[in-house]
VOBA-1610 file (N, C-alpha, C; in pm, whole numbers, padded with zeros to 5 digits, always signed):
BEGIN
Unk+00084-00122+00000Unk+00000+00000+00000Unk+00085+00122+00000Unk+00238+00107+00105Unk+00264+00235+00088Unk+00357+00241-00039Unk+00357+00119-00048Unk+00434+00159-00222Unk+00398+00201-00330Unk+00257+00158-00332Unk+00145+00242-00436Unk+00171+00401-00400Unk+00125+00415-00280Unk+00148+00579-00254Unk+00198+00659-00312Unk+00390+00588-00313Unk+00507+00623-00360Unk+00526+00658-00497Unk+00481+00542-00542Unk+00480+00575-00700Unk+00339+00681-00779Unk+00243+00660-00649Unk+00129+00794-00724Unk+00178+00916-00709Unk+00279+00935-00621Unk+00348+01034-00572Unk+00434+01116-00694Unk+00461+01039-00713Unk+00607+01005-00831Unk+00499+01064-00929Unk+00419+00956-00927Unk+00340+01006-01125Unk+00294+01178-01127Unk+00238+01192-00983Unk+00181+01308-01029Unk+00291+01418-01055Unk+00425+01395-00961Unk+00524+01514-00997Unk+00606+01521-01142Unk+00588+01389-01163Unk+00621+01382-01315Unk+00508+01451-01391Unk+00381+01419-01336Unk+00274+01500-01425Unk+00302+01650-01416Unk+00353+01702-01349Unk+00340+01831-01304Unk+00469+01930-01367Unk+00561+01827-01337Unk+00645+01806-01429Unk+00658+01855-01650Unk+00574+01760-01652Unk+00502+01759-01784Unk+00430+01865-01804Unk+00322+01909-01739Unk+00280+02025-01735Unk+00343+02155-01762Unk+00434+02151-01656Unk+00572+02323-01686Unk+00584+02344-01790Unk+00633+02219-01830Unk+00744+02190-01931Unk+00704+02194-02095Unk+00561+02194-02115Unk+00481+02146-02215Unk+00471+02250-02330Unk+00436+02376-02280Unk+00446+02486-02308Unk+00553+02531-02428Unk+00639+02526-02248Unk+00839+02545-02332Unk+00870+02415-02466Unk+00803+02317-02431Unk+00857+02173-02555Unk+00772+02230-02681Unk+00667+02284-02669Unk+00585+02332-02796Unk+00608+02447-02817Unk+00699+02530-02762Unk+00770+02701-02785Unk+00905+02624-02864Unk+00980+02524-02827Unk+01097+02515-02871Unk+01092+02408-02989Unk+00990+02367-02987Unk+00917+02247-03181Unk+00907+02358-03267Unk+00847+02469-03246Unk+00763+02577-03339Unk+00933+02650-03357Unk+01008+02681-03278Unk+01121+02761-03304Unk+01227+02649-03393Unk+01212+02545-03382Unk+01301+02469-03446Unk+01217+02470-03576Unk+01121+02429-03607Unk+01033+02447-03683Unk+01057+02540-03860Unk+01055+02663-03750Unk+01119+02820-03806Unk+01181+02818-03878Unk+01288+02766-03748Unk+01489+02748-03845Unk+01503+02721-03905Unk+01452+02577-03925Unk+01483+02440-04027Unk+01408+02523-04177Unk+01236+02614-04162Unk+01202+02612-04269Unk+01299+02809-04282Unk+01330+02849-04192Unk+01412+02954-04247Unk+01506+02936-04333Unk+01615+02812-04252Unk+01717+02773-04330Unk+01753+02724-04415Unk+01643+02662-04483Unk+01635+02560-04587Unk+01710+02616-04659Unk+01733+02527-04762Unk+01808+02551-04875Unk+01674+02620-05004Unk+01671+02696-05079Unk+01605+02758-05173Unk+01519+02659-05244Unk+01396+02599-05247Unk+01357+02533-05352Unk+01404+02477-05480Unk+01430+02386-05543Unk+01483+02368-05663Unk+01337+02370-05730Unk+01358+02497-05853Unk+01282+02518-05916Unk+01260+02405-06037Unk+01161+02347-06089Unk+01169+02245-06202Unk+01077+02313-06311Unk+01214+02351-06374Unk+01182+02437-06542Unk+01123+02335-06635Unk+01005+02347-06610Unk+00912+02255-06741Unk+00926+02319-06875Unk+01026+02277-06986Unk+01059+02285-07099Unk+00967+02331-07185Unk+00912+02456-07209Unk+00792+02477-07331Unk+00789+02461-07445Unk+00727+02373-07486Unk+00748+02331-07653Unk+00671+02441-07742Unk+00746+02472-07844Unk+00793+02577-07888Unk+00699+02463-08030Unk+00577+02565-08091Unk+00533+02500-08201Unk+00565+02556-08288Unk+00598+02481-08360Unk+00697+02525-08506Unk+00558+02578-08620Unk+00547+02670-08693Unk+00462+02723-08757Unk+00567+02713-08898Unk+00503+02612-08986Unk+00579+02629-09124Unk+00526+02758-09197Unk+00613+02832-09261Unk+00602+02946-09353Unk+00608+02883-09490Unk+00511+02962-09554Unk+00433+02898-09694Unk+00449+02978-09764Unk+00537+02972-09868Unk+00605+03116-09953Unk+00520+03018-10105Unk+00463+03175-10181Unk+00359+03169-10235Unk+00457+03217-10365Unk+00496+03132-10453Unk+00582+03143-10577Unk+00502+03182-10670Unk+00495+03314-10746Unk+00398+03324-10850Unk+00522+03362-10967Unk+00485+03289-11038Unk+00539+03263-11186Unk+00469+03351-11292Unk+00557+03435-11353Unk+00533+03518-11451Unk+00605+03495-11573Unk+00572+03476-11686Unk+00628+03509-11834Unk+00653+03607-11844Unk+00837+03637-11889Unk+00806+03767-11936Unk+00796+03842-12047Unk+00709+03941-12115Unk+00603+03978-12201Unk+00694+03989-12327Unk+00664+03911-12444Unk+00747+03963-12568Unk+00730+04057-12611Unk+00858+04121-12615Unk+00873+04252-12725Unk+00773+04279-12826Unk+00677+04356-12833Unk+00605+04389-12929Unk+00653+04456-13097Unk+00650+04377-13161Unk+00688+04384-13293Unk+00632+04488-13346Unk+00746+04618-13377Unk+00701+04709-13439Unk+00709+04718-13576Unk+00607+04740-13624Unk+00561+04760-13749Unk+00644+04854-13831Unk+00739+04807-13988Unk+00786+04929-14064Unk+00659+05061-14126Unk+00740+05128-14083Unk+00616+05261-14123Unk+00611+05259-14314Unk+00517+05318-14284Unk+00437+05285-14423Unk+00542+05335-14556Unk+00567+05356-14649Unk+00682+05455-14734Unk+00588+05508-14771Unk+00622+05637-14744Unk+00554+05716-14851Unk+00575+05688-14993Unk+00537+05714-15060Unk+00545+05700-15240Unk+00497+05845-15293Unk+00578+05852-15391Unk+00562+06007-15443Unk+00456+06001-15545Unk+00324+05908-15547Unk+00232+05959-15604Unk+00098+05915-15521Unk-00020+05925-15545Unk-00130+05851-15510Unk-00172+05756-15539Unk-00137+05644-15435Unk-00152+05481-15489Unk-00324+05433-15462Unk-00352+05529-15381Unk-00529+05499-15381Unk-00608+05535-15565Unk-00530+05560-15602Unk-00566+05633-15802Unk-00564+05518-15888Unk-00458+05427-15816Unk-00421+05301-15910Unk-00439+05176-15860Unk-00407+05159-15678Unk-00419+05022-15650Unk-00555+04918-15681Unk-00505+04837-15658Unk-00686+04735-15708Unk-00636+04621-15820Unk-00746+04589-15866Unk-00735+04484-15983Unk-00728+04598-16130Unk-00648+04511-16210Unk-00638+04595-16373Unk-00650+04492-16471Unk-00668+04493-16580Unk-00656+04405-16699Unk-00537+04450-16827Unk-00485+04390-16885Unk-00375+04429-16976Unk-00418+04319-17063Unk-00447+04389-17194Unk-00467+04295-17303Unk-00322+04333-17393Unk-00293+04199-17422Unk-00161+04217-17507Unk-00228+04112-17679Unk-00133+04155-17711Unk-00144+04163-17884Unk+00002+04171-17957Unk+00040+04033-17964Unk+00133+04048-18065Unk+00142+04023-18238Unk+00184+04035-18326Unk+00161+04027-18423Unk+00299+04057-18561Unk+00348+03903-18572Unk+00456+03886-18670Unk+00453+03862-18789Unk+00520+03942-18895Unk+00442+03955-19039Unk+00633+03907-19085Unk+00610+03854-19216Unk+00714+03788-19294Unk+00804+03709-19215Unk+00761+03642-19139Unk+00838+03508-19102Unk+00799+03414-19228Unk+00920+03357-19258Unk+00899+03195-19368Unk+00799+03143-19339Unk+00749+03103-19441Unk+00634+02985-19469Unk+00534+03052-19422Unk+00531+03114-19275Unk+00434+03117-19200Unk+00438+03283-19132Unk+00403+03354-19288Unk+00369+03500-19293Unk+00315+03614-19221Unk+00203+03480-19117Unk+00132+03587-19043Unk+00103+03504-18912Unk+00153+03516-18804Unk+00162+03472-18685Unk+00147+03548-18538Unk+00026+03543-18503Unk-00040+03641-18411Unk-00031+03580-18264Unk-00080+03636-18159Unk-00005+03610-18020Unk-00124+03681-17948Unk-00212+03674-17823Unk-00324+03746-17805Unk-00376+03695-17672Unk-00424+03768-17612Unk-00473+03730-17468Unk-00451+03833-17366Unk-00516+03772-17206Unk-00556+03909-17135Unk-00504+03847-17038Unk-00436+03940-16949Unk-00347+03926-16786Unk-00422+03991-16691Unk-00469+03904-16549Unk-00545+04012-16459Unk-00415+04015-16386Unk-00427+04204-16350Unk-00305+04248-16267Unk-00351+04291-16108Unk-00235+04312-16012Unk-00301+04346-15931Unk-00180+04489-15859Unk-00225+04577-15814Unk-00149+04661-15767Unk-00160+04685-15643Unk-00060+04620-15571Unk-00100+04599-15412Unk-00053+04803-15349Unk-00038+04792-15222Unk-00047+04928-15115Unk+00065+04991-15094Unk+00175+04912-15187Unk+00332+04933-15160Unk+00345+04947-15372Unk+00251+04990-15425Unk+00325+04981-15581Unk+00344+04858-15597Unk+00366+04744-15576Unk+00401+04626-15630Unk+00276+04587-15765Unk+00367+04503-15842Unk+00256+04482-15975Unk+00272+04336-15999Unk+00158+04262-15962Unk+00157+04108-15999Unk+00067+04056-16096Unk+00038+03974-16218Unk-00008+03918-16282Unk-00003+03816-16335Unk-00104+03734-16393Unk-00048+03634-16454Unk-00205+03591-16585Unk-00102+03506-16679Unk-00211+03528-16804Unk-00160+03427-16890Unk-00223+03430-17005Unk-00218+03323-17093Unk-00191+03396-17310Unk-00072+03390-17366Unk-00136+03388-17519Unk-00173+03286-17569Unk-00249+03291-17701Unk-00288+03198-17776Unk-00240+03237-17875Unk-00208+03116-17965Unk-00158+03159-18114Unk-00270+03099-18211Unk-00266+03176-18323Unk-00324+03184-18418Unk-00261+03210-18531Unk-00274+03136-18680Unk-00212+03161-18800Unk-00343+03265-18895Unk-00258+03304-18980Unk-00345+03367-19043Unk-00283+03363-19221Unk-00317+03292-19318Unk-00192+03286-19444Unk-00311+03257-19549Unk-00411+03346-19583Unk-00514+03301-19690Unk-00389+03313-19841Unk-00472+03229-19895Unk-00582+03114-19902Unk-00554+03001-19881Unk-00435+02977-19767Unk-00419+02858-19720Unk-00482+02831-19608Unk-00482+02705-19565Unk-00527+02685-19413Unk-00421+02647-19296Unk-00390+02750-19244Unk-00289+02735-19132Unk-00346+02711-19018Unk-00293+02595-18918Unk-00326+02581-18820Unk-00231+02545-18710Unk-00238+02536-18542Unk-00138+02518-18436Unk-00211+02400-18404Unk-00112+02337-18443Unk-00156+02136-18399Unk-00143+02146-18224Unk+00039+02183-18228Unk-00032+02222-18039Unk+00079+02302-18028Unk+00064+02301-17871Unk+00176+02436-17784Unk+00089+02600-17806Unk-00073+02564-17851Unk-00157+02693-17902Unk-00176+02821-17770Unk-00118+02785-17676Unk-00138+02815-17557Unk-00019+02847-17467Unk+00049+02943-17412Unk+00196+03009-17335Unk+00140+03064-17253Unk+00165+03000-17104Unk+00143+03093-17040Unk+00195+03210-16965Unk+00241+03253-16871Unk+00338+03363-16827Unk+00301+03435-16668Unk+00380+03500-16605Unk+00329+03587-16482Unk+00406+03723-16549Unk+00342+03823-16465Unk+00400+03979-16461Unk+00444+03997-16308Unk+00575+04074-16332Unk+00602+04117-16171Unk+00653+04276-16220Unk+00632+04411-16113Unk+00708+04526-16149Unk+00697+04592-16000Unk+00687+04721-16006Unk+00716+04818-15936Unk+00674+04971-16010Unk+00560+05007-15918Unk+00520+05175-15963Unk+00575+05259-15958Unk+00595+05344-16031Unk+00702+05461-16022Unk+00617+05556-16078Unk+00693+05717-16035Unk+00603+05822-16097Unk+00705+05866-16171Unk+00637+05953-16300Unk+00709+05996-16402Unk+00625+06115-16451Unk+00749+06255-16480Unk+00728+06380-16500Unk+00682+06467-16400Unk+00658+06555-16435Unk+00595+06697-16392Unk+00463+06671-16384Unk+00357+06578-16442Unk+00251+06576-16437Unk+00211+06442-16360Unk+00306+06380-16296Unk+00261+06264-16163Unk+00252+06156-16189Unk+00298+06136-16322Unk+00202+06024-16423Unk+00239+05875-16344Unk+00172+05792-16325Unk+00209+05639-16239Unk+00278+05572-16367Unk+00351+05520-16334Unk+00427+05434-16452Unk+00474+05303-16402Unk+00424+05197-16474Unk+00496+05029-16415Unk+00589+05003-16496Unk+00715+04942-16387Unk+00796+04910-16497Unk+00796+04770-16472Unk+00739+04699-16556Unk+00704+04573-16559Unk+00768+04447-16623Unk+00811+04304-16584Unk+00855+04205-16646Unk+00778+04114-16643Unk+00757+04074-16823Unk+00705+03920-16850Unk+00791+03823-16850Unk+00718+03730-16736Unk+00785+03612-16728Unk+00720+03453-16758Unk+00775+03417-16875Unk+00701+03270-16954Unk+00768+03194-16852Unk+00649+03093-16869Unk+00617+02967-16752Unk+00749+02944-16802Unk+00747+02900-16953Unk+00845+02784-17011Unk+00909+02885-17124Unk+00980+02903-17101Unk+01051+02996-17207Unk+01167+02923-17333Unk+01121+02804-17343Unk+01162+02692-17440Unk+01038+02670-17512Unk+00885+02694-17498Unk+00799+02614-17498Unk+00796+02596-17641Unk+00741+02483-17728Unk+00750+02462-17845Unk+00555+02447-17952Unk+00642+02482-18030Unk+00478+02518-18107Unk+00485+02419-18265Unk+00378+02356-18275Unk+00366+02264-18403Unk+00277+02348-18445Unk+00319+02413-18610Unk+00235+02467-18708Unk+00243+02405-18832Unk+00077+02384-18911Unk+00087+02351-19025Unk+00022+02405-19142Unk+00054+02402-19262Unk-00017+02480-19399Unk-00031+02393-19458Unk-00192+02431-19493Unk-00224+02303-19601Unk-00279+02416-19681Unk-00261+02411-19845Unk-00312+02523-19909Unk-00406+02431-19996Unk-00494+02491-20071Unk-00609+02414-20139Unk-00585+02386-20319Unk-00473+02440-20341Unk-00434+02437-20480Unk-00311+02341-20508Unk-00305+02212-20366Unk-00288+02083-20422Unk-00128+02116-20336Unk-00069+02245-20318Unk+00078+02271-20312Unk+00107+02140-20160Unk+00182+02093-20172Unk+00205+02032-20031Unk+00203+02108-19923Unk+00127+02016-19775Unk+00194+02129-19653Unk+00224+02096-19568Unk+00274+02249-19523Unk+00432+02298-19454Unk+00376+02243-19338Unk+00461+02196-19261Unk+00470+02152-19138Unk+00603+02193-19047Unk+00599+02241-18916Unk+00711+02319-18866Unk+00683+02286-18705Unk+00789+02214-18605Unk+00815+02260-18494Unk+00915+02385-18455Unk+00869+02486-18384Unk+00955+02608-18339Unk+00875+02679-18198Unk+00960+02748-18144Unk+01003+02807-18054Unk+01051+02961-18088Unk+00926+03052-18098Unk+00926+03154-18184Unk+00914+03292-18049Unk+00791+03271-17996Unk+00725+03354-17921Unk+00841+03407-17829Unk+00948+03361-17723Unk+00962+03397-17629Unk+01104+03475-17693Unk+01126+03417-17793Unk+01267+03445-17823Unk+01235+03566-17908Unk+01156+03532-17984Unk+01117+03697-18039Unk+01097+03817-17973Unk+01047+03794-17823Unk+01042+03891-17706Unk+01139+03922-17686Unk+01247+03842-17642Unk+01355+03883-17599Unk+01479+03935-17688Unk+01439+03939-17798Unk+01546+04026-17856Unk+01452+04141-17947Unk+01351+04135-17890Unk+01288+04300-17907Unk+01299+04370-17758Unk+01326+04303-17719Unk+01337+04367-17571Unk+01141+04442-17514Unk+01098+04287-17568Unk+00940+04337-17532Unk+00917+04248-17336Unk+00999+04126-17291Unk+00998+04127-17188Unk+00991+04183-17059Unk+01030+04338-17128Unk+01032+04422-16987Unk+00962+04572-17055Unk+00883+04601-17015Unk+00805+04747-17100Unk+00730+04806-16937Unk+00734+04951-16993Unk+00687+05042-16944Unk+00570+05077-16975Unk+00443+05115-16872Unk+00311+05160-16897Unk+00219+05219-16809Unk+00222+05301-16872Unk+00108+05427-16755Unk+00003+05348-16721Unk-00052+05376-16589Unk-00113+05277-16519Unk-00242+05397-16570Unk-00330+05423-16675Unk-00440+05476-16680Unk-00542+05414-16749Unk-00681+05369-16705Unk-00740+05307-16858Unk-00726+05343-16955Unk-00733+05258-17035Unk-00749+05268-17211Unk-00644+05345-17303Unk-00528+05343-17177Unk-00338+05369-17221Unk-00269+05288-17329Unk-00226+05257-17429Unk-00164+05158-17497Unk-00045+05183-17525Unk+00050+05095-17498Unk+00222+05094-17520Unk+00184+04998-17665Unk+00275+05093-17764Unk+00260+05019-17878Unk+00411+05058-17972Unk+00423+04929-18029Unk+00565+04927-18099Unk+00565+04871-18245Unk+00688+04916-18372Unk+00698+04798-18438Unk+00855+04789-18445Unk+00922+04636-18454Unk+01024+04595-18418Unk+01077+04527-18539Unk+01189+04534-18593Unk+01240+04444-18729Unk+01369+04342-18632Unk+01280+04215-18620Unk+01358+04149-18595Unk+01509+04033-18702Unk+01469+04090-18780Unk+01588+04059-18880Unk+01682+04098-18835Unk+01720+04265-18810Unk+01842+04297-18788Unk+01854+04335-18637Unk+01801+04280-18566Unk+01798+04279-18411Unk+01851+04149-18393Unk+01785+04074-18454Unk+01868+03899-18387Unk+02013+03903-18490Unk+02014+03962-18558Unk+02160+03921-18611Unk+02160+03845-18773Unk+02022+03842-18778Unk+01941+03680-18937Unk+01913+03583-18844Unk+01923+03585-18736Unk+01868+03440-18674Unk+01699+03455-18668Unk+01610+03572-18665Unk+01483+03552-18700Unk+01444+03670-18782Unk+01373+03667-18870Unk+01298+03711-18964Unk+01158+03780-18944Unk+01153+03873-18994Unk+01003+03966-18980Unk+00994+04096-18915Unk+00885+04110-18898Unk+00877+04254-18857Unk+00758+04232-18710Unk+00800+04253-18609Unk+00708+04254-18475Unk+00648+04370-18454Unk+00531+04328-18471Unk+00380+04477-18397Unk+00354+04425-18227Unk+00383+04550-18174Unk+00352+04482-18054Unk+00206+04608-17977Unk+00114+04565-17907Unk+00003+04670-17871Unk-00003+04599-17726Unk-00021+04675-17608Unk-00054+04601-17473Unk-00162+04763-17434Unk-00275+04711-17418Unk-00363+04781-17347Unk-00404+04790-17141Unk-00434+04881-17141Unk-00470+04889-16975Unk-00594+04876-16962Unk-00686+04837-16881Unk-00783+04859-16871Unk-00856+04811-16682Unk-00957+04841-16640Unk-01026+04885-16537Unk-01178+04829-16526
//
């Protein structure tokens, strides 16, 4: 019993004990407390890496041709007359006509060229002769080759004091070899003449009728007569009429 005493004795001064003391143990937790979170070391901050979104740039390529040189036009030439007077379509009737060739006395040449006179003077045509005999009281005829054809090429020019349009113009045969079969049959029994030749172009050219001059006016005629005897040298015979008309 009195040992119980002893030790209730005991507990309570220990309680009392505890008591004082309790205060100061929870003043000196809270001050340690303090320190520890005064003293700490600084937080380690954790840098969460920001992803960085990439935005592609979209470059917008526009493609251009670049513009061809515009082709300038040669200016017009003047021309020293009025080509609105003459340009257009024309007609040229030509007419040749060879008297005392051998055998075949009378040998004619005939037909019409449409021309054209373009905005620059230029002169283009093209056309056809026909041949025809003429030897009474025989009967002459063109078995074949009755037909030559040809183009015209020139250039307008003005001539004089009075403005006049003038072409100076060249005939040019398709075939300037071309060959012609003529025959005579006369009625008074005589035998007949029969002849291949190559008359027309060569007769031109040594009358110097290939290239002629002509006022571009209706109903103008360039007209000639030519002794081709002593022009070719005796290589052809006769006398050349030559007539080329204009017309509209």
């Amino acid at each position: 019993m009195q040992r119980w005493r002893v030790c209730t004795k005991r507990l309570q001064s220990i309680e009392i004990m505890i008591k004082q003391n309790v205060w100061s143990t929870l003043g000196f937790l809270i001050a340690a407390l303090l320190l520890v979170s005064g003293c700490a070391a600084t937080p380690t901050v954790v840098v969460t890496p920001v992803r960085q979104a990439v935005v592609a740039t979209s470059f917008r390529v526009v493609v251009t041709s670049t513009p061809r040189p515009t082709a300038t036009l040669p200016p017009t030439p003047t021309l020293p007359y009025d080509i609105g007077q003459v340009e257009g379509r024309w007609q040229a009737d030509f007419n040749y006509r060879l008297r005392g060739y051998p055998i075949f006395n009378d040998i004619r040449y005939s037909g019409s060229f449409e021309i054209n006179i373009a905005s620059d003077g230029a002169v283009t045509g093209a056309g056809s002769l026909y041949t025809t005999l003429d030897q009474p009281p025989c009967n002459a005829q063109v078995r074949e080759g009755a037909r030559l054809d040809a183009t015209l090429e020139g250039q307008l020019a003005s001539r004089g004091n009075k403005g006049e349009v003038v072409g100076q113009i060249t005939l040019k045969p398709k075939d300037a070899a071309a060959r012609q079969a003529f025959e005579l049959i006369c009625a008074n029994g005589v035998q007949s003449q029969k002849a291949d030749i190559a008359i027309l172009w060569p007769m031109l050219a040594v009358a110097d009728g290939l290239r002629f001059q002509a006022v571009f006016t209706p109903g103008v005629a360039v007209s000639g007569i030519r002794n081709l005897t002593g022009a070719s040298g005796g290589m052809l015979y006769g006398t050349l009429a030559t007539e080329i008309r204009l017309s509209r």
